[in-house]
C-alpha positions in Angstrom: -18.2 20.3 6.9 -17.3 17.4 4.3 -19.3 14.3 4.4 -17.3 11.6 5.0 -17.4 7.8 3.4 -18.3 4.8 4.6 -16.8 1.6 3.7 -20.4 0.8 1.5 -20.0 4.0 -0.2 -17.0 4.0 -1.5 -14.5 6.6 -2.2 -16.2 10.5 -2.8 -15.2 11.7 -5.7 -18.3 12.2 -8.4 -20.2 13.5 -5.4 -22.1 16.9 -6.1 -20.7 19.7 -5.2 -21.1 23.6 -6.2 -19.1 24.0 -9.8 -16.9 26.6 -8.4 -15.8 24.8 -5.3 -12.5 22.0 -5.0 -12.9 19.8 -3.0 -10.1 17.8 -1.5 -10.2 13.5 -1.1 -7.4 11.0 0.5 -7.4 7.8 -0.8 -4.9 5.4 -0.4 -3.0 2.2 -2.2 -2.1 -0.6 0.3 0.3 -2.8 -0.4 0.6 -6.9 0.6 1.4 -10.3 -0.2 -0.5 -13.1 -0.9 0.9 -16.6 -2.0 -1.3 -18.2 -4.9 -2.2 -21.5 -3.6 -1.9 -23.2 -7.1 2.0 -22.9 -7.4 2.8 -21.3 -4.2 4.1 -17.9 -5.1 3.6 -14.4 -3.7 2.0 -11.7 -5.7 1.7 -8.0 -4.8 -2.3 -7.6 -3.7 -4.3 -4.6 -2.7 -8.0 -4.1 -1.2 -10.5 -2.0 -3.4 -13.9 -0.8 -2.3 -17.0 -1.7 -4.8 -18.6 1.7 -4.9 -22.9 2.0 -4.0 -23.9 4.7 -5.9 -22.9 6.8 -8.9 -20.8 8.2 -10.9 -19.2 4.3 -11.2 -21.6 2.6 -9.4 -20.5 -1.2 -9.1 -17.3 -0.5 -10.0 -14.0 -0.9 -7.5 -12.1 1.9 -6.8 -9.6 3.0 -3.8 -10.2 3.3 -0.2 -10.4 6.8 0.9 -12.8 9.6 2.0 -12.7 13.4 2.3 -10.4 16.0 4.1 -12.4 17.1 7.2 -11.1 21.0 7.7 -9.9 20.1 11.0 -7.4 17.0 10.4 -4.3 16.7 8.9 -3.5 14.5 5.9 -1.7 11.9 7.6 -4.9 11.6 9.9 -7.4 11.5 7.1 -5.7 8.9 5.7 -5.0 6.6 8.9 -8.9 7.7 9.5 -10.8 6.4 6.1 -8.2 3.2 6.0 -9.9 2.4 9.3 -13.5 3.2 8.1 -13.3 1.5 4.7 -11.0 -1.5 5.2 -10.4 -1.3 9.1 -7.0 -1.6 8.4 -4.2 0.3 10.8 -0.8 0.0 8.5 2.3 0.9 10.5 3.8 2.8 7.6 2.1 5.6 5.6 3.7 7.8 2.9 2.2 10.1 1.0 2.8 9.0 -2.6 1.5 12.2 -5.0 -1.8 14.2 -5.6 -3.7 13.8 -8.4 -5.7 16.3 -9.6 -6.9 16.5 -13.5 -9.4 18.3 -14.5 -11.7 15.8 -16.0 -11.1 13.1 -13.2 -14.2 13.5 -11.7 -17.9 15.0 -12.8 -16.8 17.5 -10.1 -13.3 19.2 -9.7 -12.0 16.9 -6.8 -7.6 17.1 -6.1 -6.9 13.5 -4.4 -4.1 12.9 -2.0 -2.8 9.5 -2.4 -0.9 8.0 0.0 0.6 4.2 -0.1 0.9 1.6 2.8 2.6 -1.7 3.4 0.8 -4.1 5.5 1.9 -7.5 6.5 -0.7 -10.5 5.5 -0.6 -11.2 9.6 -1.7 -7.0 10.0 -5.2 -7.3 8.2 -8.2 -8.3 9.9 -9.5 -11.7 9.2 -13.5 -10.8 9.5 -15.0 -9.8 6.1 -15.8 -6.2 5.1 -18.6 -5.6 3.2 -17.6 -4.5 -0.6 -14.3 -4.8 0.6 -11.9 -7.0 -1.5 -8.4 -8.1 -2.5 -7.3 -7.9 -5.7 -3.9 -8.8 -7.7 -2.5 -5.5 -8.2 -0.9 -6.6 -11.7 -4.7 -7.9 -13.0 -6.8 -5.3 -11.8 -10.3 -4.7 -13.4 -11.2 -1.1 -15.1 -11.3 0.7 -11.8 -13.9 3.9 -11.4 -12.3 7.2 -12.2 -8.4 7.3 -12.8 -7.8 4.9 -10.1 -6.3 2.3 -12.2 -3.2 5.3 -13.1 -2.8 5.7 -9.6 -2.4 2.4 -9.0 0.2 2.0 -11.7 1.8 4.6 -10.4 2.5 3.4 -7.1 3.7 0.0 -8.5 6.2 1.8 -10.3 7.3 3.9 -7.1 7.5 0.7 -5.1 9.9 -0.9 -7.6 11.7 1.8 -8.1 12.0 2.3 -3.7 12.7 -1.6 -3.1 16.3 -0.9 -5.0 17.3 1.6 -2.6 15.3 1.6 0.5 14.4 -0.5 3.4 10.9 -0.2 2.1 10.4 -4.5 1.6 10.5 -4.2 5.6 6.9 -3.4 5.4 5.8 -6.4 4.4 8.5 -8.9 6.9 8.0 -10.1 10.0 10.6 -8.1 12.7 13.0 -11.3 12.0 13.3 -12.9 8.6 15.9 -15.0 6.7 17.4 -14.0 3.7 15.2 -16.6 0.9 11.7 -14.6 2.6 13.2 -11.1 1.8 14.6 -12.4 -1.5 10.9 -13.7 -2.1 9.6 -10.0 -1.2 12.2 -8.2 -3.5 11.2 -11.3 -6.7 7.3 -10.5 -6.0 7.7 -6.6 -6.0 10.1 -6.8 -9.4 8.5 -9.6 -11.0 11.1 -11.5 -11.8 13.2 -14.4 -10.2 16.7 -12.9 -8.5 20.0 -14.9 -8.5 20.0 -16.2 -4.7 23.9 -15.7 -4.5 24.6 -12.4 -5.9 21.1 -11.3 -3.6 22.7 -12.4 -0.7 25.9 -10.7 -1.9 24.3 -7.1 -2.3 22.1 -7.2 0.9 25.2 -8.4 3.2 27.1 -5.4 1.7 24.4 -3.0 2.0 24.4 -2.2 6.0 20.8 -2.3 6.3 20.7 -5.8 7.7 21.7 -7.2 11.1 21.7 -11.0 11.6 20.7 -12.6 14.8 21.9 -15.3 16.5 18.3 -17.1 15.5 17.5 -19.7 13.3 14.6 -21.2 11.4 14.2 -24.8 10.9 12.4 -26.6 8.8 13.0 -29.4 6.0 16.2 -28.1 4.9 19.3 -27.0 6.8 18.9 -24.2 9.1 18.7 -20.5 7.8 19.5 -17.3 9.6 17.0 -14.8 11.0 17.6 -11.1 10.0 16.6 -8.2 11.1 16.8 -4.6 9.7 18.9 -2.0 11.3 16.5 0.4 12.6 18.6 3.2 12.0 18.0 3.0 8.8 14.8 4.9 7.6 12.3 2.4 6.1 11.9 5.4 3.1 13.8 8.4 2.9 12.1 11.4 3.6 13.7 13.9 2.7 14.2 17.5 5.0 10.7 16.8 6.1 9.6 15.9 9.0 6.7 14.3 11.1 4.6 17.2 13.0 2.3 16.2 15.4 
């Protein structure tokens, strides 16, 4: 059976392993907001795991572990979130598998999956060599973690313009300046509020409430998002349990 990780270890790959044999890791990018206290604006952050030993020992790299022969994906994913970050998203996709050659001392195939978690979702206590990092200033990462990273950045700024996907990281009810907020962090750039307001009325995702929010300007509207919609397309496949 595969060893799996701890949250001190680190993620597995670089672990010996016969040179004949694959061996088969989940890792995961996890997605959230956090507002810089020094101008009060949200940037996209993710945890990383400083790794204990080598190959990349010191360095940060993904949460994951390896695929015990008995689980599925989607459970080896939900499982080393909760042993490395003891984080329990609500949404998991599967985001790509990456499997070069050279990536690791050892031939290891890694099945990355990406979560969104709300700031109010992740556990206050402190992990050891757990920590959050802004995803757009990340350090050299160990292996090709820094690509994958990248690469989901790019697939979540290419779903926000089509999908429900900024749900992830909302409160069930929120007005239309917080999802704005969600969209300008995930993009990078500030949105026109009018012609925002515009496409997101129009797009029959949203359905306002007859809640407010008050505060020191004029009451805004709580939204909520039609949970007919799927929060990412899937596709023809679907969830086997």
């Amino acid at each position: 059976m595969m060893t799996q990780t701890t949250a001190s270890a680190g993620t597995p790959e670089g672990v010996p392993a016969p040179e004949d044999v694959t061996r088969v890791a989940v890792s995961t990018v996890i997605f959230t907001l956090r507002r810089d206290p020094h101008d009060d604006r949200s940037t996209v952050a993710l945890p990383l795991v400083r790794r204990t030993r080598d190959p990349h020992a010191g360095l940060w790299a993904l949460p994951g572990g390896w695929l015990n022969p008995t689980e599925s994906l989607d459970a080896a994913a939900s499982r080393t979130l909760a042993e490395t970050t003891r984080i329990a998203p609500s949404y998991l996709e599967q985001l790509y598998a990456f499997g070069a050659v050279d990536r690791s001392p050892t031939r290891v195939v890694s099945i990355v999956y990406w979560a969104l978690v709300r700031p109010d979702e992740i556990p206050s206590d402190v992990v050891e060599n757990v920590a959050w990092f802004d995803a757009a200033e990340l350090p050299r990462l160990a292996f090709d973690h820094n690509e994958i990273v990248e690469y989901a950045l790019w697939r979540l700024r290419n779903k926000v313009g089509y999908s429900r996907i900024a749900h992830g990281l909302l409160a069930d009810a929120f007005t239309l300046a917080e999802l704005r907020e969600v969209y300008e962090s995930i993009l990078g750039r500030r949105l026109d509020p009018a012609n925002f307001r515009r496409q997101v009325e129009n797009s029959g995702t949203l359905i306002p409430t007859d809640r407010f929010r008050t505060g020191s300007h004029r009451p805004a509207r709580l939204y909520r998002y039609n949970q007919d919609v799927e929060l990412a397309d899937r596709g023809p496949l679907v969830v086997r349990h």
